[in-house]
N, C-alpha and C positions, 0 to 999 in steps of 0.2 A: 945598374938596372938589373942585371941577374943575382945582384946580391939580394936587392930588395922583394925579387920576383919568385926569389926560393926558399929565402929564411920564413915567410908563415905556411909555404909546402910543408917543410921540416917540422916545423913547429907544431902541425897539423896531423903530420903522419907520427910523430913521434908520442902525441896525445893519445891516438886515435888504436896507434899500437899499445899503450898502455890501458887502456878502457876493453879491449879486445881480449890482452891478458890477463886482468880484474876478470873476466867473462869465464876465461879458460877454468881459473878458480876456481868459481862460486856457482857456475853454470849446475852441479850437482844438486847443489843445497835452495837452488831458487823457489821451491816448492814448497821448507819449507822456512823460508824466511821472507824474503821479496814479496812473492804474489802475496802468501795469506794475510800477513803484516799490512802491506798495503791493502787489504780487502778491512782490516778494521781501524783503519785510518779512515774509510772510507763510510763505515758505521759510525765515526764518530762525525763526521762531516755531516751525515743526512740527519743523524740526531742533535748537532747543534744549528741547522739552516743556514750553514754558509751559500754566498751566492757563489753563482757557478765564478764568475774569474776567482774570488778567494778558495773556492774548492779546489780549482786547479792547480793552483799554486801551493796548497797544501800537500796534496797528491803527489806531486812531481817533488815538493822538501822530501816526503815521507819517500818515497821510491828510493831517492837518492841515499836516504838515511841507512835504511833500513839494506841498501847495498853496501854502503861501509859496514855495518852490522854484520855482515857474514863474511865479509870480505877481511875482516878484523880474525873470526874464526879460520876462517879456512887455512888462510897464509899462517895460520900459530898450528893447526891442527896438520896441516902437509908438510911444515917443516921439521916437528916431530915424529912422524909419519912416514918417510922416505921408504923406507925397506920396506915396513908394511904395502905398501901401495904399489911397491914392485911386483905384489901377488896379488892382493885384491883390485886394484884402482891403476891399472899400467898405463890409463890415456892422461892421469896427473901431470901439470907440467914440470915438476920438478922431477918426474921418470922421464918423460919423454923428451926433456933439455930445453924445453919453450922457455924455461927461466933458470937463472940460474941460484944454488943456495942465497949467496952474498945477494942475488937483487933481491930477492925474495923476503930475506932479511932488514935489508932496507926498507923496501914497502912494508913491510909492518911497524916498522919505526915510523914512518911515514904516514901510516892509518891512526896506529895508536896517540897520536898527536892531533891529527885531522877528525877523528871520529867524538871527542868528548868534545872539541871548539863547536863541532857544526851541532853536538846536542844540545850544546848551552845556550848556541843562536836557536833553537827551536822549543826552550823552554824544557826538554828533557835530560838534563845533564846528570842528574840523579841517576837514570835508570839507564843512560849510556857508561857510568861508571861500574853502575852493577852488574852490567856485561862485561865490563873488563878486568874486572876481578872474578869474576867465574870464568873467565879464557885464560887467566894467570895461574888461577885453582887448578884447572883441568891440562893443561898444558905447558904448567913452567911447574909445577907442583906434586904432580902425580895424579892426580882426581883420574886422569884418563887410563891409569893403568887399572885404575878399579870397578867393580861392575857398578859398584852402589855409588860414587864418586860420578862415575858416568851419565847414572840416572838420574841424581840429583840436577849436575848438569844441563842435560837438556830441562827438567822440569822447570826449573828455575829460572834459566833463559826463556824459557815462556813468559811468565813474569817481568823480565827485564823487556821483552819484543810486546808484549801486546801493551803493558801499560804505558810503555812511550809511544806507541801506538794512538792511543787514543789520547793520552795528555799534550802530545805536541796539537790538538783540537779543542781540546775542552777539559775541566776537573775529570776524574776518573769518576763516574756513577756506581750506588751501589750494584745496579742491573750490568754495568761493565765488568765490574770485582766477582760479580758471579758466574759471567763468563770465563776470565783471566782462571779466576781458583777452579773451575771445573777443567778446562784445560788441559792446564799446570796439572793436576792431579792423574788426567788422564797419560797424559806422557810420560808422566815419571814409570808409572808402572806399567806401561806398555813400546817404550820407546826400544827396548832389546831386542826387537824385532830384527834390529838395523845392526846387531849384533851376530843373530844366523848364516848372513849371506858373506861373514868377513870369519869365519870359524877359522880358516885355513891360517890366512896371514896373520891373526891374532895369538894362536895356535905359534906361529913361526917368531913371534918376538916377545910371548911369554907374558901376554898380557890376560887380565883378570876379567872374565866377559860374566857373564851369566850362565852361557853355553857349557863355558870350560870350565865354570868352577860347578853349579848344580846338574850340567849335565843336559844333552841336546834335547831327549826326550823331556824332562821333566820342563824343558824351558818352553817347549812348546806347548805342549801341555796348560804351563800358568799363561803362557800369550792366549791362547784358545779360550780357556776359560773365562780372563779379560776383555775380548773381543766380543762375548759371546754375551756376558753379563753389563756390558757396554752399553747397549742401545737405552736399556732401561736408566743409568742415569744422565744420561744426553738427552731423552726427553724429560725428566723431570727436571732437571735444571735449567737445560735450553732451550729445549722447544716448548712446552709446555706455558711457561709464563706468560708466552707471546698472546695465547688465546686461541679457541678453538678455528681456526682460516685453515682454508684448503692449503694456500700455495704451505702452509706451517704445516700440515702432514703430508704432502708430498715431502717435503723435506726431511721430514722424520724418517718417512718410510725410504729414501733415498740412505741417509746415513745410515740407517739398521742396517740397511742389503748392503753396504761395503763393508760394515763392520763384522757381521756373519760371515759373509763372504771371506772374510781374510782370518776368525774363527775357525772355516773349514781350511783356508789354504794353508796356514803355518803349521798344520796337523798334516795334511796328504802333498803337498807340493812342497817337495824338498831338491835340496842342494843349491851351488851358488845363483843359476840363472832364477830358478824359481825362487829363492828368496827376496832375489832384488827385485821382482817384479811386484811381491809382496808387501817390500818395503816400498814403494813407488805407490800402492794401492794406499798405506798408508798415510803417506806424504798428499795425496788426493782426498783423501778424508778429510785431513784437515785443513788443507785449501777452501774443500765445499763447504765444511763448517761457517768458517771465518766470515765465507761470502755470505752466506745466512746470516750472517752476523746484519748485515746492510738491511734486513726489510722484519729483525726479529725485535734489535734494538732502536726503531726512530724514536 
């Protein structure tokens, strides 16, 4: 009787502590992979007219997905990362002993298996593999020691996150492709941001930033610039198409004021705190995009 009464306890907490430490991971990065991914999961849903029980069920594959999706990065990106994160990122589990190397290591053996089966049960197995070769590029290969390796990186993973995104729903539209490549474009060349606030630790393991090789000034400088010249193709691409509707320039004028916004801050709000708060304003940028996504694209 107490065998049978505590082997699905075990079984339960032992689950429930492994979903808790996936958490501990990827809790950094859910901003921008999780929520905005699932926000144009959610754009493709209201543009293809699924009913609400097939919406949900899509919603809750795509959450799920799109959490092995970072959870694939993180555990390749913290296990190369260790020293780093001793200075930048010290609540990490692999600083703070929540995991150890070797599990850690396993679980990604264990994702990298599980992450392209459950893409190919969702019809994205293409673009689950395209992420696993840009986390092989960037972290078994060196891509992450380089600035421009880096940026490709993230750009391209946009690509691989939004168009599984919407194909695990429907064909990709060209009105989708024009979302995806405006993006994609936008991140590539503004993604260094995420760069400023890790100056130090990067600085300490001799890696190849933007900061450190052109220099902190001029980097802020081209993020400023970028931010500032921002809004203008966000509304020609994005909002604009949609047509002239209020709630479509309230949204405009929402995106410009953070993009300005963070124009002026990567120029006067410096050092680690204020960086990360900066990179945090970006990571909300493009959460609110995404969600605009649901009422730009029906």
């Amino acid at each position: 009787m107490t065998t049978t009464t505590t082997a699905p306890t075990t079984v339960w907490r032992a689950a429930w502590r492994e979903i808790h430490l996936s958490w501990l991971f990827i809790s950094a990065d859910r901003w921008t992979t999780i929520f905005p991914a699932t926000c144009f999961v959610t754009a493709a849903v209201v543009h293809a007219r699924l009913s609400v029980p097939e919406a949900a069920i899509t919603l809750a594959s795509g959450a799920l997905y799109f959490w092995l999706f970072v959870y694939e990065h993180t555990l390749a990106n913290q296990l190369v990362g260790i020293e780093e994160d001793r200075v930048n990122k010290p609540f990490r589990p692999l600083v703070t002993g929540r995991s150890s190397i070797r599990g850690a290591r396993l679980r990604l053996v264990g994702v990298r298996i599980l992450f392209p089966l459950y893409g190919y049960g969702l019809g994205v197995l293409e673009w689950a593999l395209m992420w696993q070769i840009l986390s092989l590029l960037q972290h078994e290969y060196g891509w992450g020691r380089h600035w421009l390796g880096r940026n490709v990186y993230a750009g391209a993973g946009v690509i691989a996150q939004l168009a599984a995104a919407w194909e695990m729903v429907a064909p990709i539209t060209p009105d989708a492709w024009r979302w995806i490549v405006t993006l994609t474009v936008t991140v590539t060349l503004l993604m260094s941001v995420q760069d400023l606030r890790d100056i130090t630790g990067d600085r300490a393991v001799h890696r190849s930033t933007m900061p450190l090789v052109f220099g902190e000034t001029r980097t802020r400088i081209f993020l400023c610039v970028g931010f500032a010249i921002g809004p203008a193709a966000i509304h020609r691409f994005l909002m604009a198409p949609a047509g002239p509707h209020w709630w479509i320039a309230v949204t405009d004028v929402l995106l410009c004021g953070l993009s300005l916004l963070l124009a002026v801050r990567v120029v006067l709000c410096r050092g680690q705190e204020q960086d990360q708060r900066s990179y945090r304003l970006v990571e909300q940028w493009y959460t609110l995009a995404l969600a605009a996504s649901i009422y730009t694209l029906r």
